[in-house]
C-alpha positions as CSV (number, residue, x, y, z in Angstrom):
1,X,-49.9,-189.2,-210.5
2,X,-52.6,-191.1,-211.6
3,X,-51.5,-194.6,-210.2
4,X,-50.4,-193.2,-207.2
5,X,-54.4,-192.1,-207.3
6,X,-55.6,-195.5,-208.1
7,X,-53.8,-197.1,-205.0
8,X,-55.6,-194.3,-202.8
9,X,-59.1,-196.5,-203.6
10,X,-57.8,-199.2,-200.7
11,X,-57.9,-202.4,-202.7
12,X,-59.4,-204.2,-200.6
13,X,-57.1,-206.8,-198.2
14,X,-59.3,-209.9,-199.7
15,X,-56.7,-209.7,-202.9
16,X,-53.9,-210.3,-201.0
17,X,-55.6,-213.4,-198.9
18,X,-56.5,-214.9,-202.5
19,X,-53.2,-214.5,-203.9
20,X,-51.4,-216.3,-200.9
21,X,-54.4,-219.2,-200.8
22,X,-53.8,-219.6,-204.7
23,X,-50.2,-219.9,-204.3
24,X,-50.3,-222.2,-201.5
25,X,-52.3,-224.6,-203.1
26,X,-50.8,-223.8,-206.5
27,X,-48.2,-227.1,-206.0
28,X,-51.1,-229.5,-204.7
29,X,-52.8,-231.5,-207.4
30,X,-55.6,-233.8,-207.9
31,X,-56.1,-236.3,-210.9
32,X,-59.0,-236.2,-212.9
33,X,-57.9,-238.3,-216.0
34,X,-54.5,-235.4,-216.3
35,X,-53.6,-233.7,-213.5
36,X,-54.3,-230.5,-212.3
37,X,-53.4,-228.0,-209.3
38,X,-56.2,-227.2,-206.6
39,X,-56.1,-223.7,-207.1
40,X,-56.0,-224.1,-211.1
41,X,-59.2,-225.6,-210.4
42,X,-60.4,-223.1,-208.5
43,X,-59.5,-220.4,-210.9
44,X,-61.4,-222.5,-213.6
45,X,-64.4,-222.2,-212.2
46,X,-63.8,-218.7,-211.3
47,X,-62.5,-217.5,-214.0
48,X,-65.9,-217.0,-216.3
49,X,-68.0,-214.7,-213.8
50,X,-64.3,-213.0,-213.6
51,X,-63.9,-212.0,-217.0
52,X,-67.3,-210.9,-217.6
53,X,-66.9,-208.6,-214.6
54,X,-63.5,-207.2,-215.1
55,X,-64.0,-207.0,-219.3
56,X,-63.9,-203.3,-218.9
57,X,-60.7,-203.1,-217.3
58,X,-58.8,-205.2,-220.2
59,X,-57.8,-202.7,-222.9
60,X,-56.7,-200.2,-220.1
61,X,-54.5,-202.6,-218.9
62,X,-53.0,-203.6,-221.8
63,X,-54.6,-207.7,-221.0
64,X,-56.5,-207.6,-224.4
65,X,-53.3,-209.1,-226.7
66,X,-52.7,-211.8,-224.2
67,X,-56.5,-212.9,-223.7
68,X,-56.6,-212.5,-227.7
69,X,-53.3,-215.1,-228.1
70,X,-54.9,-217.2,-225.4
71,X,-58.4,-217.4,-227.2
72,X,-56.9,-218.4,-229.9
73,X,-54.8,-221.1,-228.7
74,X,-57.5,-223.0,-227.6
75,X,-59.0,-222.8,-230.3
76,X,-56.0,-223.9,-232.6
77,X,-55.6,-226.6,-229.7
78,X,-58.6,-228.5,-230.4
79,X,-58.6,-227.9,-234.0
80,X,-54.7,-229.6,-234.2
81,X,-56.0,-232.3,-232.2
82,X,-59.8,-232.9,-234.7
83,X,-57.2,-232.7,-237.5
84,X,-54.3,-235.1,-236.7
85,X,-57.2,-237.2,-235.0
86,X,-55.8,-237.7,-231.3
87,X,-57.1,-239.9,-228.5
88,X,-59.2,-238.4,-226.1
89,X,-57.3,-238.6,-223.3
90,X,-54.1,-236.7,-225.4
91,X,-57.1,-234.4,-226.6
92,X,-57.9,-233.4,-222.9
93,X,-54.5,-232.9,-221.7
94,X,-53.3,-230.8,-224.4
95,X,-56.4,-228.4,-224.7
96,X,-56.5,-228.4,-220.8
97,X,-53.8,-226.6,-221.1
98,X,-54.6,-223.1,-222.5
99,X,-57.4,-223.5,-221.2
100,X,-56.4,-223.3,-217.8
101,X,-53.5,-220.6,-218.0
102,X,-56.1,-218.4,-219.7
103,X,-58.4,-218.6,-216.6
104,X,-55.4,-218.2,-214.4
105,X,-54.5,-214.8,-215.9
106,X,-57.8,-213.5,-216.1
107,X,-58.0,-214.4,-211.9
108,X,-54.4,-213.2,-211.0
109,X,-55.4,-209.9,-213.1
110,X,-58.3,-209.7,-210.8
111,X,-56.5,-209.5,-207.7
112,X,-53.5,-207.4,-209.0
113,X,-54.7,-204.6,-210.9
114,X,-55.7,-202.8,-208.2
115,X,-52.0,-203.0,-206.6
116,X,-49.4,-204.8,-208.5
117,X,-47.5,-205.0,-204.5
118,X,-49.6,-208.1,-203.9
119,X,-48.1,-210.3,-206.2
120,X,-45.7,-210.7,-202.8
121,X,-48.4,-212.8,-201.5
122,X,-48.9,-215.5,-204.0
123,X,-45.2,-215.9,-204.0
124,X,-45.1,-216.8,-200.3
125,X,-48.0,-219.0,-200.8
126,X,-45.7,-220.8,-203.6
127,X,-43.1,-221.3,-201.0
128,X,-45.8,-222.7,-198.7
129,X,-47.1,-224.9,-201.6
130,X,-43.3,-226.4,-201.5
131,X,-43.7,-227.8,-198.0
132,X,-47.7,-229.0,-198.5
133,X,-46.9,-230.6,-201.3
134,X,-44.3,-233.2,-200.1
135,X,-46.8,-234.4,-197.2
136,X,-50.5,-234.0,-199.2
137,X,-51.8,-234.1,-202.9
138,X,-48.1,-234.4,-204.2
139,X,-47.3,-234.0,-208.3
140,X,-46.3,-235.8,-210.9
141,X,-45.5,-239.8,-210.1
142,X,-45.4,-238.9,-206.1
143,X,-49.1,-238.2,-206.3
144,X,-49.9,-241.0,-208.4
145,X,-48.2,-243.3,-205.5
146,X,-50.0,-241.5,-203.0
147,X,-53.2,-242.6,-204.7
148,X,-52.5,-246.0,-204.1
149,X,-52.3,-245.4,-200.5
150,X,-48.0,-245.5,-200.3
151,X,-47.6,-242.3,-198.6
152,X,-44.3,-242.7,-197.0
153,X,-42.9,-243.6,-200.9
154,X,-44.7,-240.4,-202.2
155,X,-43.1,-238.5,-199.8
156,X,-39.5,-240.3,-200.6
157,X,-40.0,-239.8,-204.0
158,X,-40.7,-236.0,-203.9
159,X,-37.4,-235.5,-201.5
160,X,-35.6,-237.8,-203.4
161,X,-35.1,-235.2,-206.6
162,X,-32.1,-234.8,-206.4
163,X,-32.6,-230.7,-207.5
164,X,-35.4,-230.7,-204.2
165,X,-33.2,-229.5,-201.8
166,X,-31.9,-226.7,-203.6
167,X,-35.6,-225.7,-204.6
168,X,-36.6,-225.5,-201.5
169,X,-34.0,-223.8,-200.0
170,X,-34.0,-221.4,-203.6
171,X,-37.8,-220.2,-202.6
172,X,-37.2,-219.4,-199.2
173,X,-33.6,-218.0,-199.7
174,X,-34.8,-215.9,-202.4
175,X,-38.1,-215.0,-201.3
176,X,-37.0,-212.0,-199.4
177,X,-35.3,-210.5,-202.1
178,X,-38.0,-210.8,-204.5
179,X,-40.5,-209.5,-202.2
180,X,-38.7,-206.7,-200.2
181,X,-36.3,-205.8,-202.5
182,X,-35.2,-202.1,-200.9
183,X,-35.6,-203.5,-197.7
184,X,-33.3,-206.4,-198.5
185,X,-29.3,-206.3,-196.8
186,X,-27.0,-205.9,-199.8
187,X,-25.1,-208.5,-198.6
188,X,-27.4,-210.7,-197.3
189,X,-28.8,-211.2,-201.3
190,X,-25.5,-211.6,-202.5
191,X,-24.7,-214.3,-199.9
192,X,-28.2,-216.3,-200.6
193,X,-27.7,-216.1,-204.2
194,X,-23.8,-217.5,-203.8
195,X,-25.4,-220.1,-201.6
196,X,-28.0,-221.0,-203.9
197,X,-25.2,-221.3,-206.6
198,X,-22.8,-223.5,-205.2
199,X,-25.8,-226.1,-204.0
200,X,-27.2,-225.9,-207.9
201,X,-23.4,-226.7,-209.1
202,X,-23.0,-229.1,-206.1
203,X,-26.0,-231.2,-207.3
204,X,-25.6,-231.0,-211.0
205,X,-27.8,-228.4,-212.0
206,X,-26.3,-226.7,-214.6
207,X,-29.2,-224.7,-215.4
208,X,-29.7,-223.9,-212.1
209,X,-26.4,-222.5,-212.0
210,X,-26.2,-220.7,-214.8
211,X,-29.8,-218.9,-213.7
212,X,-28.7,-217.7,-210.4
213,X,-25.2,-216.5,-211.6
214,X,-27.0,-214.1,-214.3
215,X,-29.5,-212.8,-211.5
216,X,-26.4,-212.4,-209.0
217,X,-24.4,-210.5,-211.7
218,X,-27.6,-207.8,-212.7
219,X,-28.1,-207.4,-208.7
220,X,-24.6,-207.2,-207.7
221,X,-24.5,-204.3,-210.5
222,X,-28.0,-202.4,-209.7
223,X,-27.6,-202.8,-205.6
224,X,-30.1,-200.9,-204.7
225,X,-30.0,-197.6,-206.2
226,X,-32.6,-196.9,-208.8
227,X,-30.0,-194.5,-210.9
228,X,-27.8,-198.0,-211.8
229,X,-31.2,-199.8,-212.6
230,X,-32.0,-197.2,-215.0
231,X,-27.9,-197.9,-216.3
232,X,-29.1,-201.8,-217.1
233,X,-32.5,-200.0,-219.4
234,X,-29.7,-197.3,-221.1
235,X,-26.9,-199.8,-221.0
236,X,-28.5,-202.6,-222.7
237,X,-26.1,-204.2,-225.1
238,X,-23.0,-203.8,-222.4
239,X,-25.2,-205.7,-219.5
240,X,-25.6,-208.2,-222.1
241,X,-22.1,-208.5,-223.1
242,X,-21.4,-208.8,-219.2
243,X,-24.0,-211.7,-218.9
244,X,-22.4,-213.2,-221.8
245,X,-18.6,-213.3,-219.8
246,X,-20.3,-214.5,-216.8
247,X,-22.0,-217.6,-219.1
248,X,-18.6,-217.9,-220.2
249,X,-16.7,-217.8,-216.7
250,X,-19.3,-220.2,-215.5
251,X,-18.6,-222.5,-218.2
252,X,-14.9,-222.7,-217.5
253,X,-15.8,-223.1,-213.5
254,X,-18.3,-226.2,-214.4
255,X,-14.9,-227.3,-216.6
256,X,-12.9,-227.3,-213.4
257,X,-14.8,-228.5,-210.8
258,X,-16.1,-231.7,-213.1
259,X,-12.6,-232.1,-214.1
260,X,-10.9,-231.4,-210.5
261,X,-13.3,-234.0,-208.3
262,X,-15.7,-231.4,-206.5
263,X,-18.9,-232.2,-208.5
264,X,-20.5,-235.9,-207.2
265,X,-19.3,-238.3,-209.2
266,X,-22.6,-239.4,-211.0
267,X,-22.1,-235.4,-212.3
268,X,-19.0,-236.0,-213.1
269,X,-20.0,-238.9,-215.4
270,X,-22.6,-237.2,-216.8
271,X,-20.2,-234.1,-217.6
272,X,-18.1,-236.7,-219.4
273,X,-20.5,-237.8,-221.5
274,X,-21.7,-234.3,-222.7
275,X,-18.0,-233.4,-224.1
276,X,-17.8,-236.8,-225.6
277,X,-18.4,-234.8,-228.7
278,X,-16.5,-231.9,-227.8
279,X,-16.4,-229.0,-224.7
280,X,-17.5,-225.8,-227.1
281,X,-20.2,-224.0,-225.3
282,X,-22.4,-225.1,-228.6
283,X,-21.5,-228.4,-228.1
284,X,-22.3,-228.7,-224.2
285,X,-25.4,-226.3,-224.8
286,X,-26.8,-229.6,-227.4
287,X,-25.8,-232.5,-225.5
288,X,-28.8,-233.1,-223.2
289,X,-30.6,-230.9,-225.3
290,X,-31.8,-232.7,-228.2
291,X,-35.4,-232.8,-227.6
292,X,-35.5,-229.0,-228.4
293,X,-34.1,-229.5,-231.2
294,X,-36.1,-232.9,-232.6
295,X,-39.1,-230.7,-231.4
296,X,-38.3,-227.5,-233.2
297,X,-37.3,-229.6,-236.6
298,X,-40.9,-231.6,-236.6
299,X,-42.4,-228.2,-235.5
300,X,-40.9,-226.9,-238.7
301,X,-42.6,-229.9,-240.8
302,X,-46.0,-228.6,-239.6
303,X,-45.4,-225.6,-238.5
304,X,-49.2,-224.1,-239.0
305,X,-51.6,-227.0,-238.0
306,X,-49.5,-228.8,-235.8
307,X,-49.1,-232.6,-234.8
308,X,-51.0,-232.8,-232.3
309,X,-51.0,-233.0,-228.5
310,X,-48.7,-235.6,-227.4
311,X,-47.9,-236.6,-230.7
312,X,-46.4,-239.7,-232.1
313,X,-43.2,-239.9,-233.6
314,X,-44.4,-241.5,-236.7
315,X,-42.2,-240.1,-238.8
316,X,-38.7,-240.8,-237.5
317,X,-37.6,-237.3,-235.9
318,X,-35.7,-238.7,-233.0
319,X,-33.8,-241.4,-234.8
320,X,-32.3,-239.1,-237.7
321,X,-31.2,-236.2,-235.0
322,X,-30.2,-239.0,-232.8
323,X,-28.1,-240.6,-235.4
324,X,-26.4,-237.1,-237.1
325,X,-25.9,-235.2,-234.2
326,X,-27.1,-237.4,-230.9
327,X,-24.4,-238.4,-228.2
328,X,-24.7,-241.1,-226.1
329,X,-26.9,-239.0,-223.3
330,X,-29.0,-238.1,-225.2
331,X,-29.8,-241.4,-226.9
332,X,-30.2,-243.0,-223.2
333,X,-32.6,-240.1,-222.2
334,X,-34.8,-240.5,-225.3
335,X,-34.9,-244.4,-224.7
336,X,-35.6,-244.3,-221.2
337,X,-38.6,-241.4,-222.0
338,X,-39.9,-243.9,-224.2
339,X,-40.1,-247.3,-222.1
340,X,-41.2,-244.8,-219.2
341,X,-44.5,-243.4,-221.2
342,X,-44.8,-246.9,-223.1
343,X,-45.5,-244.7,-226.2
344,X,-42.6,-243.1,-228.9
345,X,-44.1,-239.1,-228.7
346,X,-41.9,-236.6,-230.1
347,X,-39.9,-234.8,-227.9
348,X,-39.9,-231.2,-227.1
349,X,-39.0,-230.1,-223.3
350,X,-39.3,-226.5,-224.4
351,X,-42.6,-224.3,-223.7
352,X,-42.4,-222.4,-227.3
353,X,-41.3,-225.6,-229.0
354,X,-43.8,-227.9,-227.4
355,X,-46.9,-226.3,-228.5
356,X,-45.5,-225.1,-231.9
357,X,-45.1,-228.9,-232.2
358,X,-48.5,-229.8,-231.0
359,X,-51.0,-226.6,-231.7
360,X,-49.4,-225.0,-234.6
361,X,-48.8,-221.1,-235.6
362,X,-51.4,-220.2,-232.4
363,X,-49.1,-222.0,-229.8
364,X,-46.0,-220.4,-230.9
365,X,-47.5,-217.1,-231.4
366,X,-48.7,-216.5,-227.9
367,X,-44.9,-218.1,-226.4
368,X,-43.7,-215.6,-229.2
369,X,-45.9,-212.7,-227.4
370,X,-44.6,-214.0,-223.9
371,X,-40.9,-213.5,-225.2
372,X,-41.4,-210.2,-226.0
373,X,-42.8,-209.5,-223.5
374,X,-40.7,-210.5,-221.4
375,X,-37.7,-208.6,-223.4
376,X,-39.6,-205.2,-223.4
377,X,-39.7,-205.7,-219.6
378,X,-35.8,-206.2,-219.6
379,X,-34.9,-204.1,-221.6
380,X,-36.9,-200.9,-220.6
381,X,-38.9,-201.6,-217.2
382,X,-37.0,-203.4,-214.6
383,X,-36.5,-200.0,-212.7
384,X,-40.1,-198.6,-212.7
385,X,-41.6,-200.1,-209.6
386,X,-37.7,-200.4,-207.3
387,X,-39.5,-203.1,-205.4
388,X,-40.1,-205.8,-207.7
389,X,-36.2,-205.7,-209.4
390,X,-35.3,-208.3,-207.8
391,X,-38.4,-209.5,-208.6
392,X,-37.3,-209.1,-212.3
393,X,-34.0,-210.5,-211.8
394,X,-34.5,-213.2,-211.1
395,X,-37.3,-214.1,-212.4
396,X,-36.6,-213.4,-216.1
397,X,-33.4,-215.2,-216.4
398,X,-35.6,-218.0,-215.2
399,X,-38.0,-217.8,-217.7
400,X,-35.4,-217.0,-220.9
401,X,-33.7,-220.4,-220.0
402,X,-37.0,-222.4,-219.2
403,X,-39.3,-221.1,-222.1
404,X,-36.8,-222.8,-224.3
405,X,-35.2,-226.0,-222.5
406,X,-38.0,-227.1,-219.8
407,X,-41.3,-228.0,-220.2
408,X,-44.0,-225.8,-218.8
409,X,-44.9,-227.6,-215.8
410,X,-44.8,-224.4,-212.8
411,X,-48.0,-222.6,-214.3
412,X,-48.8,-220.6,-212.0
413,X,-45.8,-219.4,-211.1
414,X,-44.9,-218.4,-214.7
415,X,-48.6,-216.5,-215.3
416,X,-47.8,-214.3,-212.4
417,X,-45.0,-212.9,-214.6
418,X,-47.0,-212.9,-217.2
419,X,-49.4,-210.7,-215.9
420,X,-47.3,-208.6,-214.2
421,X,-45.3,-208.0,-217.2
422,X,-48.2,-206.2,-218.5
423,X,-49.3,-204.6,-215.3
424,X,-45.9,-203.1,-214.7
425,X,-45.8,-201.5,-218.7
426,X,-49.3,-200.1,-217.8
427,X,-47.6,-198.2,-214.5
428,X,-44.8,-197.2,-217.0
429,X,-46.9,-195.8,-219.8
430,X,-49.3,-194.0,-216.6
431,X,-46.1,-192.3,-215.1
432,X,-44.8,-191.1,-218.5
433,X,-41.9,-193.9,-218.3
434,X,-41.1,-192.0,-214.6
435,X,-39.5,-194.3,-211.7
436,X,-42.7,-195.0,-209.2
437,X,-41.0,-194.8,-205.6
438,X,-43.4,-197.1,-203.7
């Protein structure tokens, strides 16, 4: 078979050293103006002599759509931002931003199209970027305290998430699983994912929960045989409908346990204020979601140019939603956004949404791609390569939930799907849709 023939070229071992160093310093960032990770960095320097060298390889591996939405981001990116006249600095941040995912999946291409088996290796450098990143070149507001010399406050402020515990113990957990899927005891994945449950539920994430209870259900149903993971591919609509019960059974467990005492009680609180409107799964799904929604409905107003990047709420957006459909958390979060960024953007918290909102058709068309994509893998490939399904599980409920309610902040992590989305359909349309046994 002809990609059992490619493998027999011995990639060479460098790709998998790569993939782990970019992984482990995926996490650690340095501040130039924005931020930026040290391996994004890297990549961005790398990435030119890469794509010239590799430009061969790009319509036989199915790359050329992406690098085509990409391209074109960028470019609608920096035209958004001549046109609605941003600042510099927002200018720089919000072009940075295609910019650097397209150099990052022209560099993870390079070191996985020779054996899509590697990504393993940039995953456990992700894990490893975890642990560096509490003690050296730490994100977000951390880092920025570590700048001014208060280390032992960056370091408090990164374990003091209250979601850090259960991401840390989520990579490692769950690392074995997605890496060495076949070689994985049933029961030992079953038992990490239940464990990574409860502490999500435990600490409030709802998301969290919800994610890890709709990989648990598609692993507890394909095990590890391949002839039940080909069931999910000819099965669609009823796996659906079975992910759909569980959404709903996990609804009616939050219920309990917010109602019943075992959340903490600053959950519980905040579980009361999201059915101050009502408890319909509609209703829950909106309250502490309104910045999708504010996003999507200025997105709409522009929906070709754009507003911008970081753009100003000059128009009102968040006061009307606020005041027809807003509850009280999500006025409080939209407040406390503002006085925190001393500046009134419009909200978004959404990949798709955010850079429909500030880079017009071009943003949303390559999320758009990315959704697909990421459905087409769902639906039809999840059982082509038996190693990466759980891989696939739990990646992809991750994604479905995050490209629509979180911002894009885990890059790296996310453009390893990306490209391996569209590695694994090249292995599928090579084997004539057969199952490669690795």
């Amino acid at each position: 078979m002809r990609f059992m023939a490619q493998l027999e070229e011995k990639p060479p071992k460098t790709d998998a050293f790569w993939l782990f160093m970019i992984g482990c310093f995926s996490l650690t960032q340095l501040k130039f103006g924005a931020k930026i990770g040290i391996s994004e960095l890297a990549m961005v320097l790398a990435a030119p002599a890469l794509y010239f060298r590799n430009l061969r390889y790009y319509r036989q591996d199915g790359m050329l759509p992406m690098l085509s939405l990409l391209f074109l981001w960028c470019i609608g990116a920096a035209f958004a931002d001549w046109y609605n006249e941003s600042v510099l600095f927002q200018w720089m941040r919000g072009v940075s931003v295609p910019l650097i995912v397209f150099a990052t999946v022209v560099c993870l291409h390079n070191f996985l199209r020779r054996d899509i088996r590697n990504y393993k290796w940039i995953l456990l450098g992700l894990v490893c970027s975890q642990v560096i990143s509490i003690f050296v070149f730490q994100r977000g507001g951390a880092g920025d305290m570590a700048a001014e010399g208060d280390i032992a406050g960056a370091v408090e402020k990164v374990v003091g998430y209250k979601l850090f515990w259960v991401n840390m113990i989520q990579g490692w957990t769950l690392l074995p699983i997605q890496t060495l899927y076949m070689k994985t005891p049933f029961p030992y994945m079953i038992g990490a994912l239940l464990l990574n449950g409860f502490m999500a539920a435990k600490s409030g994430g709802r998301s969290a929960f919800l994610i890890v209870m709709a990989s648990l259900t598609l692993i507890a149903f394909a095990r590890r045989k391949v002839r039940l993971m080909i069931v999910i591919k000819n099965h669609l609509i009823l796996i659906v409908c079975i992910l759909a019960v569980c959404g709903y059974l996990v609804k009616l467990g939050y219920q309990y346990a917010a109602m019943h005492g075992i959340l903490e009680e600053e959950e519980v609180r905040k579980y009361e204020r999201q059915t101050s409107e009502g408890d319909s799964a509609l209703k829950m799904l909106m309250a502490g979601r309104a910045h999708f929604f504010i996003g999507a409905i200025a997105a709409l107003d522009k929906p070709i140019i754009g507003h911008g990047s970081w753009a100003i709420d000059d128009h009102g957006y968040s006061i009307d939603f606020l005041d027809k459909y807003g509850s009280e958390l999500d006025r409080n979060m939209i407040m406390t956004e503002r006085m925190e960024l001393g500046m009134a953007i419009i909200p978004s918290h959404s990949h798709i949404v955010c850079y429909w909102l500030w880079h017009g058709i071009f943003g949303f068309a390559f999320w758009a791609y990315i959704i697909f994509l990421a459905g087409r893998t769902f639906a039809r490939y999840m059982h082509v390569v038996p190693e990466m399904f759980g891989y696939w599980a739990i990646m992809l409920p991750y994604f479905f939930w995050h490209v629509l309610f979180s911002p894009f902040g885990l890059r790296t992590e996310e453009c390893v799907l990306f490209v391996c989305m569209v590695l694994l359909h090249k292995i599928a349309r090579q084997e004539g849709m057969m199952t490669w046994r690795a």
